[in-house]
C-alpha positions in Angstrom: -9.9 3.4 -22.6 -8.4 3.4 -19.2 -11.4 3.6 -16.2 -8.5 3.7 -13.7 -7.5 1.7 -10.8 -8.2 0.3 -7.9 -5.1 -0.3 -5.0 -4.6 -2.0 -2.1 -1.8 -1.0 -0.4 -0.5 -2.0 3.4 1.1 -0.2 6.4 2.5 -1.5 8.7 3.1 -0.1 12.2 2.0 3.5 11.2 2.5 5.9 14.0 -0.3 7.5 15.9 -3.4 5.5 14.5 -5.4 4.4 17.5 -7.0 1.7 15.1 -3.5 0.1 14.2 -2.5 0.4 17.9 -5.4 -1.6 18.9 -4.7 -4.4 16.7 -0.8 -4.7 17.6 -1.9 -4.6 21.5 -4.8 -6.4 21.8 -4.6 -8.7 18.7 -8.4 -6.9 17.5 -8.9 -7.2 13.5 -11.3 -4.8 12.2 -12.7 -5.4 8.8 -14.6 -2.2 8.8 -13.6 1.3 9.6 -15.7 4.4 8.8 -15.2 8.3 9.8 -17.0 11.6 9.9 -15.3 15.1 10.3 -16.9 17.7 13.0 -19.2 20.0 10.7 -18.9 22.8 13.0 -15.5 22.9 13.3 -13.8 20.9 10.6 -11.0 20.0 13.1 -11.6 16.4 14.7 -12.1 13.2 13.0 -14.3 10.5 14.7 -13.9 7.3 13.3 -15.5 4.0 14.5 -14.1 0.6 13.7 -16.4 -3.1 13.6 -14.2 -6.1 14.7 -15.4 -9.7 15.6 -16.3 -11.1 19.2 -16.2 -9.3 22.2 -13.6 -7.4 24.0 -14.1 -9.6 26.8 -16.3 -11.0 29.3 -15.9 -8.8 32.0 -15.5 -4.4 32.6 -12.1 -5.3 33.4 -11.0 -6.8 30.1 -13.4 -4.0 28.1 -11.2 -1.2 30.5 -8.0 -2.9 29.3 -9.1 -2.5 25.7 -9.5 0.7 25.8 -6.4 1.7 27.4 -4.8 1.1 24.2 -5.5 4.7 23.2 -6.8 7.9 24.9 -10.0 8.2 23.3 -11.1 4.7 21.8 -13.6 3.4 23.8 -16.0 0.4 23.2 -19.4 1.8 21.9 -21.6 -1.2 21.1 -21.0 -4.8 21.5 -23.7 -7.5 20.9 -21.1 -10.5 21.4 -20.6 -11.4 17.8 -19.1 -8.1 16.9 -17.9 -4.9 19.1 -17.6 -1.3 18.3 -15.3 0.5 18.5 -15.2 4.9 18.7 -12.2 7.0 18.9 -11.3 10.6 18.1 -8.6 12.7 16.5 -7.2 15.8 15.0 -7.6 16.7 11.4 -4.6 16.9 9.8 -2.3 14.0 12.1 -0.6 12.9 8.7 -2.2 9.2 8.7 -2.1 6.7 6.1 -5.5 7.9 5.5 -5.0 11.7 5.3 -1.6 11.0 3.2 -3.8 9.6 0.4 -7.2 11.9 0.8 -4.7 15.0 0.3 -4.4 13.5 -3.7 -8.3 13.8 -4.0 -8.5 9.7 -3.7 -11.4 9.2 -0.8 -10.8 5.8 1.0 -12.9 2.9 -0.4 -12.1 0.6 2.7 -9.5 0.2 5.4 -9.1 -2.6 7.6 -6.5 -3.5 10.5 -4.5 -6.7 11.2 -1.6 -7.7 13.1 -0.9 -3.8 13.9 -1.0 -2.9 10.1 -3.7 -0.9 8.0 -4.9 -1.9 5.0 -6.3 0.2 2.6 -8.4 0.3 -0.4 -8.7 3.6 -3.2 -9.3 4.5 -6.7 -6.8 7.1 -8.6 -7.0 7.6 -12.5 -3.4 6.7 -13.7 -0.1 4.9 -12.6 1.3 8.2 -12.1 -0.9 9.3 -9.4 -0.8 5.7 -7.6 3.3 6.7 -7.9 2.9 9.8 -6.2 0.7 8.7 -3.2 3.1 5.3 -2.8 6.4 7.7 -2.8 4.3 9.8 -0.4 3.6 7.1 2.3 7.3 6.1 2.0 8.3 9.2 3.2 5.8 9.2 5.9 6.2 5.2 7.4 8.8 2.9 7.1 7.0 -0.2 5.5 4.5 0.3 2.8 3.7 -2.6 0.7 1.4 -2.4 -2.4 -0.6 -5.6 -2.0 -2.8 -5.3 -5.6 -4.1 -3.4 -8.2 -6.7 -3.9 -10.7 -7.4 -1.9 -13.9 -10.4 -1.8 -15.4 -10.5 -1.3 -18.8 -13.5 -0.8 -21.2 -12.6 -3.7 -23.4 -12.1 -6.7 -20.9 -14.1 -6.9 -17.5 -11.0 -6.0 -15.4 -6.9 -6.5 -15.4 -4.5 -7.2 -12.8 -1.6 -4.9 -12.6 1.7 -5.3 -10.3 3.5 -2.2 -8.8 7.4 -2.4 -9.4 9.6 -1.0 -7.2 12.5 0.8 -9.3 14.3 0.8 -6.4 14.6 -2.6 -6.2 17.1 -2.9 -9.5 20.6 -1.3 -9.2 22.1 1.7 -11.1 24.0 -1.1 -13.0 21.1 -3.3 -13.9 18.4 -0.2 -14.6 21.3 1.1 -17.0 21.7 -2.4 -18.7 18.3 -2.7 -18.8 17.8 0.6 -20.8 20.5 -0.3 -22.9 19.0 -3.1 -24.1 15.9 -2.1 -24.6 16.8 1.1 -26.3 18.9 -1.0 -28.7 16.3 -3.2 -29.6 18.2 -6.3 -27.9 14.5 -7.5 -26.6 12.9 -7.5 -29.8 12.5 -9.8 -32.3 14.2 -10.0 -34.6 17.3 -8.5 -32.2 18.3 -5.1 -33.5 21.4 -6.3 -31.6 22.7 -8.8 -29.5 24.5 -9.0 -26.4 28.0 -9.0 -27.5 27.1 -5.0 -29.3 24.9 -3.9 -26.1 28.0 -5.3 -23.8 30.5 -3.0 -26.2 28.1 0.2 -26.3 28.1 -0.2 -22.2 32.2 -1.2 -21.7 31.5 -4.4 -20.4 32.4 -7.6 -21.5 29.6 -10.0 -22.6 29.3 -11.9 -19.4 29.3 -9.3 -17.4 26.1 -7.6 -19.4 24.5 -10.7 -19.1 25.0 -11.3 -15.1 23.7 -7.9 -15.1 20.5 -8.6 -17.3 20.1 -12.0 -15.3 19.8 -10.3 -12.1 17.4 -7.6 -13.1 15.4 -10.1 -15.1 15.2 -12.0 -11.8 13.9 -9.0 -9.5 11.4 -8.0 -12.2 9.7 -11.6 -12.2 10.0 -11.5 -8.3 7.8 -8.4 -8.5 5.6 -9.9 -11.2 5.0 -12.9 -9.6 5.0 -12.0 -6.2 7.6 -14.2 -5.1 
């Protein structure tokens, strides 16, 4: 039985997140970002970030740092690691708020190189599918870095997100075909010449077509 699963997925360059922002500008990488909503008037986030080092030596270079948004400022620093608080409203349409609104809390976000990186838990491929194609919508880069399934009869399984979109019209066709014909079984319900005839296409052709899609499946897979 399926205990669900856990993604990782990655943004890059999303709009409006003071966090992000602060790790294109000023090259910070936070490995810890936590956030609290106003209980009086369940309208502004705060959210405080942990990065390594120092934001510099001097008021100057701590000033510069938090020009990079508004209202981030530097709230604690003890030289190994610095602090970072910031506020916003509820509702902005983050990465974050794009995947609470599917009742999947954040498990852990971090930032690097101007990107987010975030960690939650859904129940089934389909609502992974529906938060992905939401963020996709939303921000122009979102990159589904891993997923793990845990399952009660092995300690835990790696799964790989496959972007439909990557195959043609031609090639998801050929590929249904195929399959539906029983050309990938064995023993072959039918081979390539009678799945080439019940698509019009001559035999090479169905088999250029198969190559290809074959090829951007185990690019997927294999994460090459």
């Amino acid at each position: 039985m399926s205990t669900g699963i856990r993604a990782t997925l990655k943004v890059e360059d999303p709009a409006d997140c003071p966090a992000a922002q602060l790790s294109a500008e000023k090259g910070v990488t936070s490995h810890s970002i936590s956030k609290s909503v106003d209980p009086s008037t369940g309208e502004t986030v705060t959210a405080e970030l942990v990065a390594e080092g120092c934001p510099g030596d001097d008021r100057t270079a701590a000033a510069d740092i938090e020009s990079a948004s508004d209202d981030l400022r530097v709230l604690f620093s003890d030289g190994s690691r610095t602090v970072y608080r910031f506020s916003r409203e509820l509702g902005c349409g983050c990465p974050c708020e794009c995947i609470e609104q599917f009742n999947a809390p954040i498990a852990d976000v971090q930032t690097t190189d101007g990107a987010l990186v975030l960690v939650f838990h859904v129940s089934s491929t389909d609502e992974l599918q529906d938060i992905v194609t939401e963020l996709q919508e939303r921000f122009s880069d979102v990159q589904v870095q891993r997923l793990i399934q845990a399952r009660a009869d092995r300690s835990k399984q790696d799964l790989v997100f496959v972007d439909r979109a990557a195959l043609t019209a031609r090639q998801r066709e050929v590929l249904e075909t195929a399959n539906e014909m029983g050309y990938f079984e064995y023993p072959k319900r039918a081979n390539a010449t009678e799945v080439a005839d019940a698509l019009d296409i001559t035999p090479a052709t169905f088999t250029e077509h198969l190559a290809a899609a074959q090829r951007t499946l185990l690019d997927s897979v294999l994460d090459t």
